[in-house]
DSSP file (Angstrom, degrees, kcal/mol; ACC not computed):
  #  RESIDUE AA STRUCTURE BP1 BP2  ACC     N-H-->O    O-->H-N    N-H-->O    O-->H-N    TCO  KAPPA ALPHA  PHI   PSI    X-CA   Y-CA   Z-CA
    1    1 A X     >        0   0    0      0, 0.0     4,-2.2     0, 0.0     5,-0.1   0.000 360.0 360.0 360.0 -52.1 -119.1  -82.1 -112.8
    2    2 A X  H  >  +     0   0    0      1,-0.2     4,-2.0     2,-0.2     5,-0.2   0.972 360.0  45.4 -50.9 -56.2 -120.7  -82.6 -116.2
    3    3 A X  H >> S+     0   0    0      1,-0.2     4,-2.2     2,-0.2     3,-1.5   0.974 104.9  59.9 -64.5 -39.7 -124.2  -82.5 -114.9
    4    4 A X  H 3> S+     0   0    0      1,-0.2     4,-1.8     2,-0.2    -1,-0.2   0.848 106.8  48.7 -40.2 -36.1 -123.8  -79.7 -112.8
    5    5 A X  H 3X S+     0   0    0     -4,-2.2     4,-1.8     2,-0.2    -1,-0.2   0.809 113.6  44.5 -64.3 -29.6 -122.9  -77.8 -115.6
    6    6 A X  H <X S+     0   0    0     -4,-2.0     4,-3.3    -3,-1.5    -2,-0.2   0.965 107.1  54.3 -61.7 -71.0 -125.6  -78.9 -117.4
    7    7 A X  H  X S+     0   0    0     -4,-2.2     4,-3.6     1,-0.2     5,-0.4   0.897 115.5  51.1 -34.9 -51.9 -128.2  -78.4 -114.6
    8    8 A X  H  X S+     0   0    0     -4,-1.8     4,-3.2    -5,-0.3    -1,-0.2   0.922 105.7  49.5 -25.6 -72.2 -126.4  -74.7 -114.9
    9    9 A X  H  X S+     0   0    0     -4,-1.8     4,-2.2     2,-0.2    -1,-0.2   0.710 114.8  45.2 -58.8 -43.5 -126.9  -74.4 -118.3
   10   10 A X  H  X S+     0   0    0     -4,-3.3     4,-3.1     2,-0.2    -2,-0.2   0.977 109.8  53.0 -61.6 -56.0 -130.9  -75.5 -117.7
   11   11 A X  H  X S+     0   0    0     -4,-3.6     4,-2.4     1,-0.2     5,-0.3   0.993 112.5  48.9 -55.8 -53.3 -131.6  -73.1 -114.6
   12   12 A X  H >X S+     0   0    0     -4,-3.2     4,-1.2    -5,-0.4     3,-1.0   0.924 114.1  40.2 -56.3 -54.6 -130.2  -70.3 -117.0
   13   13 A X  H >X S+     0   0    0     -4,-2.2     4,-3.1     1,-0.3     3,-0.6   0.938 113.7  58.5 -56.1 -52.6 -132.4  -71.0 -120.2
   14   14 A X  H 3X S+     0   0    0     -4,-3.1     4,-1.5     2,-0.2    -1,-0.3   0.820 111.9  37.8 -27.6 -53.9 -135.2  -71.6 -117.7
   15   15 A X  H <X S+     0   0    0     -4,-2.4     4,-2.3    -3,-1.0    -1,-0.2   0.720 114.7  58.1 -83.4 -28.3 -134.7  -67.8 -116.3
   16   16 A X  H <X S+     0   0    0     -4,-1.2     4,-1.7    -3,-0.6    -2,-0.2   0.844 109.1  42.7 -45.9 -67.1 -134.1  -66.6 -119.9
   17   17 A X  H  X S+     0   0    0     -4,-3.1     4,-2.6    -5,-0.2     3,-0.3   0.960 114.0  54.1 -73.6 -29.0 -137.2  -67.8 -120.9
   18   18 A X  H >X S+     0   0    0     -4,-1.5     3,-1.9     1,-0.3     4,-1.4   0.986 115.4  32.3 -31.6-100.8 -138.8  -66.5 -117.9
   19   19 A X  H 3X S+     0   0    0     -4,-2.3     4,-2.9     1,-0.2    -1,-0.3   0.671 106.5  65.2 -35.9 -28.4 -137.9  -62.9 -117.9
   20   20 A X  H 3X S+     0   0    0     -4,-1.7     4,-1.9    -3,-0.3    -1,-0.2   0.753 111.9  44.1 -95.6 -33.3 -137.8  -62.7 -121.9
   21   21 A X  H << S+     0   0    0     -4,-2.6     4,-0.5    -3,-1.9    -2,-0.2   0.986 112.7  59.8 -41.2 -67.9 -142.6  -63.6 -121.0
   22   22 A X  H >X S+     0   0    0     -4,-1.4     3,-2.7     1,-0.3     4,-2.6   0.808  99.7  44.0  22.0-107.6 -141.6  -61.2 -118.6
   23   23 A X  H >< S+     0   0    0     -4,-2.9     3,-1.6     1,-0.3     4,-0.4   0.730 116.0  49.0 -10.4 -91.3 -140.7  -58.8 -121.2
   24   24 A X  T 3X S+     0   0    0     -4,-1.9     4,-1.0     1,-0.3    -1,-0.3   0.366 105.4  46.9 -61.2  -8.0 -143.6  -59.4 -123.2
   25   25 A X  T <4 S+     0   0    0     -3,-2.7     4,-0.5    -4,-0.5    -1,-0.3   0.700 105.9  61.7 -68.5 -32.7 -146.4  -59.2 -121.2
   26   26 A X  T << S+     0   0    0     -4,-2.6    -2,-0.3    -3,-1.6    -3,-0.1   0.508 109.2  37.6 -38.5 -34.6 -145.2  -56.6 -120.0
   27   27 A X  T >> S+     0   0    0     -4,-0.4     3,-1.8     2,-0.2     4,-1.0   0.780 113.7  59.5 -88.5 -35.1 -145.3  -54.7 -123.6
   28   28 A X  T 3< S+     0   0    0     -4,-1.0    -2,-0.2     1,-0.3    -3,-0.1   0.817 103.6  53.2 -24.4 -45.1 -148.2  -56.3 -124.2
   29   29 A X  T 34 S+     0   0    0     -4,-0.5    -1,-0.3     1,-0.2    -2,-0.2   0.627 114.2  33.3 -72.4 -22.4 -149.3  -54.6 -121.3
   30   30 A X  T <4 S+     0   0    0     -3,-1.8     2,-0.3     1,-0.1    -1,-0.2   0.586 109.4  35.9-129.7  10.6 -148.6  -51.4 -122.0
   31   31 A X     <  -     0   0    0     -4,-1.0    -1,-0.1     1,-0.0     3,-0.0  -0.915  49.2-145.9-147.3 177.0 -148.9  -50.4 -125.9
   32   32 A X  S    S+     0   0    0     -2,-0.3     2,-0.6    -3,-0.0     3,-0.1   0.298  71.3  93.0-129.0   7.9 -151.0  -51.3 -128.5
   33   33 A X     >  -     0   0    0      1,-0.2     4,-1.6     2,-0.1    -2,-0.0  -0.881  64.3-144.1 -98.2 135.7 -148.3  -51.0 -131.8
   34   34 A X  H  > S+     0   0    0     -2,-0.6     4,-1.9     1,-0.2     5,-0.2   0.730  99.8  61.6 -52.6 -45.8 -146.6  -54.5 -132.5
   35   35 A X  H  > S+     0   0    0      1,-0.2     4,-1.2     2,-0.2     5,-0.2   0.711  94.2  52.8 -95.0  -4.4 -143.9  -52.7 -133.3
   36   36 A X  H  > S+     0   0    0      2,-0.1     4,-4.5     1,-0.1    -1,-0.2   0.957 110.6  54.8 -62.2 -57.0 -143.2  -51.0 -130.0
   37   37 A X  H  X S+     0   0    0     -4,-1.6     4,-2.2     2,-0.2    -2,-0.2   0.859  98.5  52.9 -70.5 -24.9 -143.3  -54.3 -128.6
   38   38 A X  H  X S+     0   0    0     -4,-1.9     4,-2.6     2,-0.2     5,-0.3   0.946 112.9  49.9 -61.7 -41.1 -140.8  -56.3 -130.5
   39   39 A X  H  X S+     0   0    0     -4,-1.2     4,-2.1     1,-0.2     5,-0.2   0.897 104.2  55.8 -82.2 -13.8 -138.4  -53.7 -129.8
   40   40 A X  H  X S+     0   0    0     -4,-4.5     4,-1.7    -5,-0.2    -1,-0.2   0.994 115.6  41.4 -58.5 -48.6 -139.1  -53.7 -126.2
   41   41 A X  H  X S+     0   0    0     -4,-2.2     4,-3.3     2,-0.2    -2,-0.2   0.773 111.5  54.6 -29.7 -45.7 -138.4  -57.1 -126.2
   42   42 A X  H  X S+     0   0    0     -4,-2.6     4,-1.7     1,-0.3    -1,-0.2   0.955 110.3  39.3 -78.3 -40.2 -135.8  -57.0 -128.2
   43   43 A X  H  X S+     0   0    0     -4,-2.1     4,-2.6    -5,-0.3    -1,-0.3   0.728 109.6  65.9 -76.7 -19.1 -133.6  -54.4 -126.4
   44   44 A X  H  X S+     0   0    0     -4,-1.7     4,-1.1     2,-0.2    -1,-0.2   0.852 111.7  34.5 -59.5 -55.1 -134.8  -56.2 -123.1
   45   45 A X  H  X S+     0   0    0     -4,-3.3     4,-1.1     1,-0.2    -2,-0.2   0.659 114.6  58.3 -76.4 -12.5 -132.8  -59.5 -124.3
   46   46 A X  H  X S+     0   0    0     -4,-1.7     4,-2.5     3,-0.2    -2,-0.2   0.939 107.8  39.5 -86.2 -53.2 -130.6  -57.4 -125.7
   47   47 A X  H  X>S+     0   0    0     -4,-2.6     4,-1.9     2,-0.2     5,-0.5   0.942 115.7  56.6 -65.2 -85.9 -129.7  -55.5 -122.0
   48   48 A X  H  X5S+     0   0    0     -4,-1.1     4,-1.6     1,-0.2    -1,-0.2   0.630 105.5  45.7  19.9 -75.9 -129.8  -59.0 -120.3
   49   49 A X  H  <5S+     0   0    0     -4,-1.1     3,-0.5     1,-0.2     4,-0.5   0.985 119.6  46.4 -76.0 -50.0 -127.1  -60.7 -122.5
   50   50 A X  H  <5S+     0   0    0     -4,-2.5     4,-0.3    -3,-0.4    -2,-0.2   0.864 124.3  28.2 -48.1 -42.2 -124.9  -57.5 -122.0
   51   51 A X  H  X5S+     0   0    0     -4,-1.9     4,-1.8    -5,-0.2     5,-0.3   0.484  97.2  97.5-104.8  10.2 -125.3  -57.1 -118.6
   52   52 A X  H  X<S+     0   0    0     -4,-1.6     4,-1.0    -5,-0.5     3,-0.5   0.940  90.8  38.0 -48.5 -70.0 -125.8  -61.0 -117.7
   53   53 A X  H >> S+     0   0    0     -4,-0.5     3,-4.8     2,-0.2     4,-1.8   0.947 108.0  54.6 -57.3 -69.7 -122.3  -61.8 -116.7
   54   54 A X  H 3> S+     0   0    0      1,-0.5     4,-1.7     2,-0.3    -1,-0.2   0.603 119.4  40.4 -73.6 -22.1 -121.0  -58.6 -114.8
   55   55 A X  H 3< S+     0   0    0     -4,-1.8     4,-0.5    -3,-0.5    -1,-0.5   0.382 115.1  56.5 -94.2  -5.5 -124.7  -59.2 -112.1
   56   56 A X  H <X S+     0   0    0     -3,-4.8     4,-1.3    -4,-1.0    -2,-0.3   0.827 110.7  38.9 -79.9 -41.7 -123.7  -63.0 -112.5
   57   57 A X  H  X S+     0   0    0     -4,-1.8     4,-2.4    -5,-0.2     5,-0.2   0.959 118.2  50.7 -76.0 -52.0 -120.1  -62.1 -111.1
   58   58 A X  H >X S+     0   0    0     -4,-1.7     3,-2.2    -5,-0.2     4,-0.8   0.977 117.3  35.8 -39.5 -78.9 -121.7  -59.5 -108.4
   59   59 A X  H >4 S+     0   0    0     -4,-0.5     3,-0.8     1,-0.2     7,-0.3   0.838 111.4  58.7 -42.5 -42.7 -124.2  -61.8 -106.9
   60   60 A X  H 3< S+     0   0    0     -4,-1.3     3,-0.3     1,-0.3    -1,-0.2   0.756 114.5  41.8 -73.6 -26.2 -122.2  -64.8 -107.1
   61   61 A X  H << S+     0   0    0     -4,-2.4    -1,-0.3    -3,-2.2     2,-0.2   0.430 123.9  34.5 -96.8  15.3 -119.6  -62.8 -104.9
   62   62 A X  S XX S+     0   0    0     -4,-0.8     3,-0.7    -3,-0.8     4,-0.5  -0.512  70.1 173.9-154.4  87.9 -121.8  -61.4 -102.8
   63   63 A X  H 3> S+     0   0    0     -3,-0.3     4,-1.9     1,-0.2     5,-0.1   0.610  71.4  80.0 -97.0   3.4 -124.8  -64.0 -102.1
   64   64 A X  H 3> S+     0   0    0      2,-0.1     4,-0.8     3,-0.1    -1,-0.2   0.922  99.0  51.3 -47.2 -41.5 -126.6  -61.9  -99.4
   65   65 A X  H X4 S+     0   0    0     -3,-0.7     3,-3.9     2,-0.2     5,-0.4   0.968  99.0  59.2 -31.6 -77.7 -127.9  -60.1 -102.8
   66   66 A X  H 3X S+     0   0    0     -4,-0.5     4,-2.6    -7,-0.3    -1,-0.2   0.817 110.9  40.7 -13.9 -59.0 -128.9  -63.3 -104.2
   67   67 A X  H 3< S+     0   0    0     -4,-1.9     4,-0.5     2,-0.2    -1,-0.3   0.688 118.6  50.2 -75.0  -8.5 -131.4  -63.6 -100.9
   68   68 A X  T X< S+     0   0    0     -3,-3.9     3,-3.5    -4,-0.8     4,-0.3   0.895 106.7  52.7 -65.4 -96.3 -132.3  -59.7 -101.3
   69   69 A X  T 3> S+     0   0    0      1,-0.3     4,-1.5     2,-0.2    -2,-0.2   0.380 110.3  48.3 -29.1 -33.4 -133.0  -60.2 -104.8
   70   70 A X  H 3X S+     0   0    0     -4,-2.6     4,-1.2    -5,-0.4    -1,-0.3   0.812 109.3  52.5 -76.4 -27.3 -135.6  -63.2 -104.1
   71   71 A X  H <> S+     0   0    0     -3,-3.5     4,-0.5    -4,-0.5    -2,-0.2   0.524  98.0  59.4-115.2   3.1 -137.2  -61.6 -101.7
   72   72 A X  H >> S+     0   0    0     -4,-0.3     4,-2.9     2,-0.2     3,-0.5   0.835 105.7  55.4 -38.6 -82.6 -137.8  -58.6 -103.9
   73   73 A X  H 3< S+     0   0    0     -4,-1.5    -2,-0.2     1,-0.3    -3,-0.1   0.741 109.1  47.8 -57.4 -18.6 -139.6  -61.1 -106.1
   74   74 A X  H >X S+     0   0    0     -4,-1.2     4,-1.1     2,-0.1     3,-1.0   0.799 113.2  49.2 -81.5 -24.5 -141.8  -62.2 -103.2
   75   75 A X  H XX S+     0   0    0     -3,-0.5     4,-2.2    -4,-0.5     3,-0.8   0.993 114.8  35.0 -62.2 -57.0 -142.4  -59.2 -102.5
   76   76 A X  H 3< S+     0   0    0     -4,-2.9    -1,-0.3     1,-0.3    -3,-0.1   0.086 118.2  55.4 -83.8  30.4 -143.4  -57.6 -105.6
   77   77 A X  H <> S+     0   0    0     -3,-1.0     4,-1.6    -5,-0.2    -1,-0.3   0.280 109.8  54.6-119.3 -20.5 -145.3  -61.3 -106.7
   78   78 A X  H <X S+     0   0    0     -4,-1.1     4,-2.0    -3,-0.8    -2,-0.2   0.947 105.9  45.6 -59.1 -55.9 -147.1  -60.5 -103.2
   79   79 A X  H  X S+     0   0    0     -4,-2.2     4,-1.2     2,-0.2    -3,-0.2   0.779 115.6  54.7 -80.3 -38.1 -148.4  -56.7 -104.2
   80   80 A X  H  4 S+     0   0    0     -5,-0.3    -1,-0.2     2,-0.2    -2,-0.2   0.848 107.2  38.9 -79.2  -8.2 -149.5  -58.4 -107.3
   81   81 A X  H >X S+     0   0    0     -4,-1.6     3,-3.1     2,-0.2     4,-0.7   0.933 117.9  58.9 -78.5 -48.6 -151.7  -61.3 -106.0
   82   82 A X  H ><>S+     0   0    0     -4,-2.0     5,-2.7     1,-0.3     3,-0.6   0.719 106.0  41.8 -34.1 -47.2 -152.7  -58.5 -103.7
   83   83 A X  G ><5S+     0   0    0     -4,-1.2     3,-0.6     3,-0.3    -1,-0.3   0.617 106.7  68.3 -90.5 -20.5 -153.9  -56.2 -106.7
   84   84 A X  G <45S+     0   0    0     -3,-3.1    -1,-0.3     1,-0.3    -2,-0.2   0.706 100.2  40.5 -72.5  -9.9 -155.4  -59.3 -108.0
   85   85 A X  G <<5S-     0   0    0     -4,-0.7    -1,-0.3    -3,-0.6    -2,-0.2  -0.099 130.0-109.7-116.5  11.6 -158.1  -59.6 -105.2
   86   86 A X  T < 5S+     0   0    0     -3,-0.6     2,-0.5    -5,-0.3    -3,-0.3   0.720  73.3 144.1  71.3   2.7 -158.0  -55.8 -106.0
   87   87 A X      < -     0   0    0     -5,-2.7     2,-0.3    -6,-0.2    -2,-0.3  -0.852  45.1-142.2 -77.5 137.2 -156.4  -54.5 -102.9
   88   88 A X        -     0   0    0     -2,-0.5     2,-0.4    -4,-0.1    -8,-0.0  -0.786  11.3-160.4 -96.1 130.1 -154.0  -51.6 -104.1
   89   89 A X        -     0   0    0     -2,-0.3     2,-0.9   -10,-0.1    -6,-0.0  -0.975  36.9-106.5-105.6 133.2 -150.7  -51.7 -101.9
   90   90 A X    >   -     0   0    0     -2,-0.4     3,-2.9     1,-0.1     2,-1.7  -0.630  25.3-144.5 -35.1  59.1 -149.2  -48.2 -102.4
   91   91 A X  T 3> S+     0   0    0     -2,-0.9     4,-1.3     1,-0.3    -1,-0.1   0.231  95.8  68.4 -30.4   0.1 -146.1  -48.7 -104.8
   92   92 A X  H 3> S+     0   0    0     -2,-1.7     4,-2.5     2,-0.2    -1,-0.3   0.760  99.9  48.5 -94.1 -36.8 -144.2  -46.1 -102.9
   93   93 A X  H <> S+     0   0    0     -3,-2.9     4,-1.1     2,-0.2    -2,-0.2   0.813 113.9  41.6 -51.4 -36.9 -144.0  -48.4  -99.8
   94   94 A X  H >> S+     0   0    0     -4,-0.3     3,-2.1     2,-0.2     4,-2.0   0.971 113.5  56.9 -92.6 -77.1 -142.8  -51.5 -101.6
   95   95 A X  H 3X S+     0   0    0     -4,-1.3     4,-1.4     1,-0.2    -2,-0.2   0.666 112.9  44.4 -12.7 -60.1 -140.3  -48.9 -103.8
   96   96 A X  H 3X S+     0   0    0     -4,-2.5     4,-2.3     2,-0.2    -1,-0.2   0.698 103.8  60.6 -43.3 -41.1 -138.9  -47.7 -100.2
   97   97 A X  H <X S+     0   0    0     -3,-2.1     4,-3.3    -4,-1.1     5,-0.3   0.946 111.2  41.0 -51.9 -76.1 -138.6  -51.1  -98.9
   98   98 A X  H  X S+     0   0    0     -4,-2.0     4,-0.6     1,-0.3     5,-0.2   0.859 114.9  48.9 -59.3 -32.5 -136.2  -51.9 -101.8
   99   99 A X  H  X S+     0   0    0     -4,-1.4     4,-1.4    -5,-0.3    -1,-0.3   0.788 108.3  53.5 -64.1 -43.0 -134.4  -49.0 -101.7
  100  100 A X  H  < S+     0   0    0     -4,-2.3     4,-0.4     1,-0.2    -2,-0.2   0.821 111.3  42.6 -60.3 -38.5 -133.9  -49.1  -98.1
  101  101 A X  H  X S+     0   0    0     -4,-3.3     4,-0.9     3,-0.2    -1,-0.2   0.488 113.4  57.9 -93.5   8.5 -132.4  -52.7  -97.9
  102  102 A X  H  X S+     0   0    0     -4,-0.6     4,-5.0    -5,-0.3     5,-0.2   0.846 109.9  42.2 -36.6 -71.2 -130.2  -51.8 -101.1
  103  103 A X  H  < S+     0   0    0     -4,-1.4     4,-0.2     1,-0.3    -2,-0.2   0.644 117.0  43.9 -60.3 -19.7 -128.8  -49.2  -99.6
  104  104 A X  H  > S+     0   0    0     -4,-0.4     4,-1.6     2,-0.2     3,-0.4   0.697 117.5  51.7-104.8 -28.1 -128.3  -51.1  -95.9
  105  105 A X  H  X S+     0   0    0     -4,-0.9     4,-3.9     1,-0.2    -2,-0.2   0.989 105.8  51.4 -41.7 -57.4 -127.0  -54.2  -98.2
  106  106 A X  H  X S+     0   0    0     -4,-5.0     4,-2.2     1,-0.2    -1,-0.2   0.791 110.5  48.8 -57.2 -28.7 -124.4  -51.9 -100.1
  107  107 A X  H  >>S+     0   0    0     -3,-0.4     4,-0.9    -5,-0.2     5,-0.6   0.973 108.2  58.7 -77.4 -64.1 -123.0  -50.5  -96.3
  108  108 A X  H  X5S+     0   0    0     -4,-1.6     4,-1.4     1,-0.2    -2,-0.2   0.867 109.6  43.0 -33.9 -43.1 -122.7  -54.6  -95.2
  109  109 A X  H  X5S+     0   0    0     -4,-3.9     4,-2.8     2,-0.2    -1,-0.2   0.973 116.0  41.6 -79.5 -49.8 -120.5  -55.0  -98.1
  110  110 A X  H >X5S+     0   0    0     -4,-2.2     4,-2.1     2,-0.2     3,-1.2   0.911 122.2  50.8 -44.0 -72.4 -118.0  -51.6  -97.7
  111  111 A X  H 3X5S+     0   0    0     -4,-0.9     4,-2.2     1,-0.3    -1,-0.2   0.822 114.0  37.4 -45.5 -63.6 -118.4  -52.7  -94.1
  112  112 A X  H 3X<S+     0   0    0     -4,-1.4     4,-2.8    -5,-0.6    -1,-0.3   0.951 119.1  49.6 -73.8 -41.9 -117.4  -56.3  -94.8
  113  113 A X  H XX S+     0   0    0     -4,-2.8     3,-1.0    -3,-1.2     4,-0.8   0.959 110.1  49.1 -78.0 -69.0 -114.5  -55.3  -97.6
  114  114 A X  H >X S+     0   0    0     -4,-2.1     4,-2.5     1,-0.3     3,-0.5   0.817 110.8  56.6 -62.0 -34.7 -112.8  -52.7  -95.3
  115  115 A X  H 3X S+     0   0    0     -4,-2.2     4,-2.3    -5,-0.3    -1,-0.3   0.972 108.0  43.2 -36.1 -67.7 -112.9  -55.7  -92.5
  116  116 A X  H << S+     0   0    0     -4,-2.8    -1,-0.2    -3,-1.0    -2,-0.2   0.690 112.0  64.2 -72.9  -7.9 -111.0  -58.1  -94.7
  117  117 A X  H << S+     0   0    0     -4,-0.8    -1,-0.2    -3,-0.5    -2,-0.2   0.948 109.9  35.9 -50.6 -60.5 -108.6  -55.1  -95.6
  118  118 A X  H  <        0   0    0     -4,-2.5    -2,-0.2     1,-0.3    -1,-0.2   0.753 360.0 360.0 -88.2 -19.4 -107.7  -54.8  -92.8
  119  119 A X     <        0   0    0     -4,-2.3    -1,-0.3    -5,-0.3    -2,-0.2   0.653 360.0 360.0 -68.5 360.0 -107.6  -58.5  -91.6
């Protein structure tokens, strides 16, 4: 039990630090004022730790998301090795894509709570 928690406690600081590069390559990327970018950053860790639990509760009850959500992040790590060999993929396709299985997720769950309603 103790290590699991631990192991927990790693994967989360692991994703933390992740996303928080994220962040900052990402302002990096896109201004040239120092101070633009700390506060991107900052408000970045800042939305994270606010909204960290209440998408920790969601997913964790509903883990077809989880396997959405990864495969978002192959996708869009896909269109960016893709853009690294300089093929441009058409960000309105990939945009649709997500939007479309959002939107067919979100029915599977009404679908699946009115079910157990009714079981």
């Amino acid at each position: 039990m103790k290590s699991a928690f631990g192991s927990i406690i790693l994967q989360i600081i692991v994703i933390d630090m992740v996303f928080s590069l994220d962040s900052i390559i990402t302002a990096v990327g896109m201004v040239d004022k120092v101070s633009v970018m700390i506060a991107a950053v900052v408000a970045s860790v800042g939305l994270m730790m606010l909204f960290a639990r209440a998408i920790g509760n969601f997913v964790s009850s509903h883990p077809t998301i989880k396997m959405l959500a990864l495969s978002f992040l192959l996708a869009v790590g896909v269109m960016l090795i893709a853009e690294g060999f300089d093929h441009k993929v058409p960000k309105g396709y990939i945009y649709f894509a997500m939007a479309f299985s959002v939107a067919v997720e979100m029915l599977n769950i009404r679908m699946r709570k009115k079910k157990a309603v009714r079981n």
